[in-house]
N, C-alpha and C positions, 0 to 999 in steps of 0.2 A: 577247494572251497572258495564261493565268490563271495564275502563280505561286503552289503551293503549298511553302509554307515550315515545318517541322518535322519530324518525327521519322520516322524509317525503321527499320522491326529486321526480326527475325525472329521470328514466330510458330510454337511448335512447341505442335501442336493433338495432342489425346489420338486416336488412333488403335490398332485391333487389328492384331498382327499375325499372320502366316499360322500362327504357330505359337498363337494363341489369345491368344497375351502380349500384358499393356496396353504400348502404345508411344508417343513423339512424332514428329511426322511437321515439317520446316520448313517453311513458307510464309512468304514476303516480307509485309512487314507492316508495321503502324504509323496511326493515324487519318491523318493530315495525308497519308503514303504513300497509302493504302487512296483518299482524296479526288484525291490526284492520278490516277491508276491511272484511277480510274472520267471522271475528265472527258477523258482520252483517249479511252477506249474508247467514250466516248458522241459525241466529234465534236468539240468543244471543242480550242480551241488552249490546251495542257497544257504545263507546265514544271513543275518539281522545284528548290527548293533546302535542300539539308542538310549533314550533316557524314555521309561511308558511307565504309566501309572499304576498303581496298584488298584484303580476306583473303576467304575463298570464298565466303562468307555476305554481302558487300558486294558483291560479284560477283552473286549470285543477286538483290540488290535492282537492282541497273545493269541487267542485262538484262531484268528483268521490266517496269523503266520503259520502256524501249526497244519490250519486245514490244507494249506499250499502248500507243506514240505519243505517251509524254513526252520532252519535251526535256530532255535531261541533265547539258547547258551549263553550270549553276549549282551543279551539285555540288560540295564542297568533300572533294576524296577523302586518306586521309592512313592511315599505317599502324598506328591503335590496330584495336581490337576491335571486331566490331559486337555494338547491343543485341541480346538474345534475353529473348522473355517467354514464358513457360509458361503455357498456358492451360489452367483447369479448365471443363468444361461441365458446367452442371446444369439439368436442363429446359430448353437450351438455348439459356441466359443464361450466360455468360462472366465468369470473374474471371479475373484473371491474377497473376501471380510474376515480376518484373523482373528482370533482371538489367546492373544500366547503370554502372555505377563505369568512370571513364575510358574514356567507347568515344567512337571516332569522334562519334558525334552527340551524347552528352554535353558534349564537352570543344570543342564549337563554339565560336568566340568573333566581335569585331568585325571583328577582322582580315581576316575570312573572306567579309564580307560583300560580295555582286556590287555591280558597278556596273549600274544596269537599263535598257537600253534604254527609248526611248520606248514602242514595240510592248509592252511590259507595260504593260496597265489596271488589271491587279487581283493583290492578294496578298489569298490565305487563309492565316490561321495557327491554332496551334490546340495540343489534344494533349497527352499528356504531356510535350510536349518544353519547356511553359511553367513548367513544376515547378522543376526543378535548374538552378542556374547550373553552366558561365557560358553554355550555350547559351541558359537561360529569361532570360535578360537580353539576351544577343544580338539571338534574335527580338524582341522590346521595344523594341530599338534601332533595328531595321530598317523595324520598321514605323511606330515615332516619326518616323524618317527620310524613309519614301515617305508618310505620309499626308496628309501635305498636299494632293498633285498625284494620288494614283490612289487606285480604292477597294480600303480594308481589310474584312475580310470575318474575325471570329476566330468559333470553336465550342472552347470549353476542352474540352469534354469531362474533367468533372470526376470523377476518380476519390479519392476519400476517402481511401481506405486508401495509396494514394499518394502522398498529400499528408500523411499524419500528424507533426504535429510541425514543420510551414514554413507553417501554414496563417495566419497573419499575413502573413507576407513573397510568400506563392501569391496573398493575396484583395485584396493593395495590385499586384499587379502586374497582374491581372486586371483590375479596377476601371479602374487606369489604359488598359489596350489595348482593354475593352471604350468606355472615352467618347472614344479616338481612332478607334474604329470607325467603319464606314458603314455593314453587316451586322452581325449579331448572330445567331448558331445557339444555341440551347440546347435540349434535355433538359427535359420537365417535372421530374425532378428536381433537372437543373444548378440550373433557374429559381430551387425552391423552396433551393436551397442558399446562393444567391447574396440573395434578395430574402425572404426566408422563408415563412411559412402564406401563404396567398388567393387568389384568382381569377387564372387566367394571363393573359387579358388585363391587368388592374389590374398586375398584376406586371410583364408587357412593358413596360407604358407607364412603369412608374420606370425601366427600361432605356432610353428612348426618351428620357428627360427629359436621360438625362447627355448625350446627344449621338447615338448611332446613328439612321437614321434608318428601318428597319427592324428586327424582330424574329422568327426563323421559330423555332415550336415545334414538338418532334415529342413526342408524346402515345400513344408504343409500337403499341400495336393498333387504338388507336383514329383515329388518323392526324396531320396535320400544322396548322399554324394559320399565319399568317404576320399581324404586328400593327404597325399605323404608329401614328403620332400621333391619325389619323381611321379608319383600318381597323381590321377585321379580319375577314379570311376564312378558311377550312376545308377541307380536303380528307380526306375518310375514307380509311382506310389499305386496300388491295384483300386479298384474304381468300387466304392462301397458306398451304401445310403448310410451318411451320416448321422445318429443321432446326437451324440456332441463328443466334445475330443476331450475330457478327462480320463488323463492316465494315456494319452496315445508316446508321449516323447520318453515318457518312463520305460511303458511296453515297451519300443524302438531300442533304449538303452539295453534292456533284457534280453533281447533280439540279439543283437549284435556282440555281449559278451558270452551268454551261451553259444555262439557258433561257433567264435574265436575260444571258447572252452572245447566243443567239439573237435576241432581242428591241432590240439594241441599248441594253442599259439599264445598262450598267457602266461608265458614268461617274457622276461625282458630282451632275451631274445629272439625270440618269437616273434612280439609286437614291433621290433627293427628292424623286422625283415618278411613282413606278408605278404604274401602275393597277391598278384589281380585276385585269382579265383576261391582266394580265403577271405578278400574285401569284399568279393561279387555276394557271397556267398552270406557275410555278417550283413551286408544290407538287406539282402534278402529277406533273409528271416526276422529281423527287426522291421523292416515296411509287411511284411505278411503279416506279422504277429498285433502291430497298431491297427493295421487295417478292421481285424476281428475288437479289438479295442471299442475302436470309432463306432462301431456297428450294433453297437450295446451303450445302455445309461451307466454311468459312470465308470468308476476305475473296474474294470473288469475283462483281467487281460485273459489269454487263450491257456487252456492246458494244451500241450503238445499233441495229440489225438484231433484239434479240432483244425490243425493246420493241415 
């Protein structure tokens, strides 16, 4: 079982409506959601833990895990508010507008945290959920806690403008869950945020040095890269009319631990010792699987059938 762990809201994406008016429309939403979502619907044995609400909009994220074929078991459900984030499209690149003071997955804490069966190999964590205590400490703790015995897998997915003003207390806490990692996702621009100017290989490999023992880059249009100690391999991104990339780095994540699930390679062992054609193979299906992403409004990754 792949355990994703962080944040759940509600995306209310710009929409027309019948009457010509600009409008918002809700979809279930959130990276670390969006990655769970997607490794159900691709095949992958999928679980979910967060902090989601008990009010209608926590409702709308319970059952959209459900219709995906996540397990729901680990939810920490409780009567605050759920996140909603506002999203603006422009050429079909996404900012967004938060709105998170005391909600349900904000206000997560240790207390909350499951007891994990064996049948859990792996937690991915991730998100904005790593930003604000006391959840962004939670997760921290939880993964301090399993990393010993199963693989961690984090993608910050670093947003700037969301971080302004905690960006000390964001890049020491990062630092720390990135060198207790075993995976490592980033963004060529996470990379250049975290490691600054140069070649993304050279870059991965200071990520490699702290301790992860993989590195997968996504490189937007151009495609995927995935970088060991001794690798590093490529996969070009497939050529699709974009309509905007919500949810495509999430998908990719999904991608790539489902394959490495298929492969039998999500143990600590495993992840220490991959080959080309089990690297070739996770980029693969993580750049296919965004690709169907991109090609659809908003977070709306592939079931396994449409790849």
């Amino acid at each position: 079982m792949i355990l994703s762990c962080g944040e759940a809201l509600i995306d209310m994406l710009p929409r027309t409506s019948t009457l010509g008016e600009a409008a918002f429309a809700p979809y279930a939403g959130g990276a670390v959601f969006n990655t769970a979502i997607a490794l159900g619907r691709l095949g992958a044995p999928s679980a979910f833990f967060s902090g989601v609400s008990n009010d209608m909009l926590g409702e709308i994220l319970a059952d959209s895990l459900t219709a995906s074929n996540v397990d729901t078991r680990y939810l920490a459900r409780s009567d605050r508010p759920t996140t909603v984030a506002f999203v603006k499209l422009v050429n079909g690149q996404a900012t967004y507008a938060f709105y998170d003071e005391a909600t349900a997955g904000r206000m997560l804490s240790t207390a909350d945290l499951p007891v994990l069966p064996a049948s859990v190999s792996t937690l991915f964590l991730g998100g904005i959920s790593l930003v604000n205590d006391p959840a962004a400490s939670t997760y921290a703790a939880l993964q301090a806690r399993e990393c010993g015995s199963r693989v961690t897998m984090i993608d910050p997915n670093i947003r700037p403008g969301f971080i302004a003003g905690k960006e000390v207390a964001y890049r020491t806490r990062i630092d720390a869950m990135v060198a207790r990692a075993d995976i490592v996702k980033l963004s060529d621009e996470d990379l250049h945020w975290l490691e600054g100017a140069g070649d993304l290989t050279a870059l991965a490999r200071t990520i490699i040095a702290k301790g992860p023992k993989v590195v997968f880059i996504t490189e937007g249009a151009k495609g995927a890269r995935a970088v060991t100690a001794t690798q590093d391999r490529f996969v070009a991104a497939q050529r699709v009319t974009v309509v905007d990339t919500v949810g495509a780095g999430d998908t990719f994540n999904a991608g790539v631990l489902a394959a490495l699930h298929q492969a039998g390679a999500l143990t600590k062992a495993g992840v220490a010792g991959l080959s080309d054609a089990t690297l070739d193979a996770a980029l693969s299906l993580g750049t296919r699987a965004a690709a169907v992403t991109v090609s659809r409004a908003g977070a709306n990754p592939p079931w396994a059938n449409e790849l």
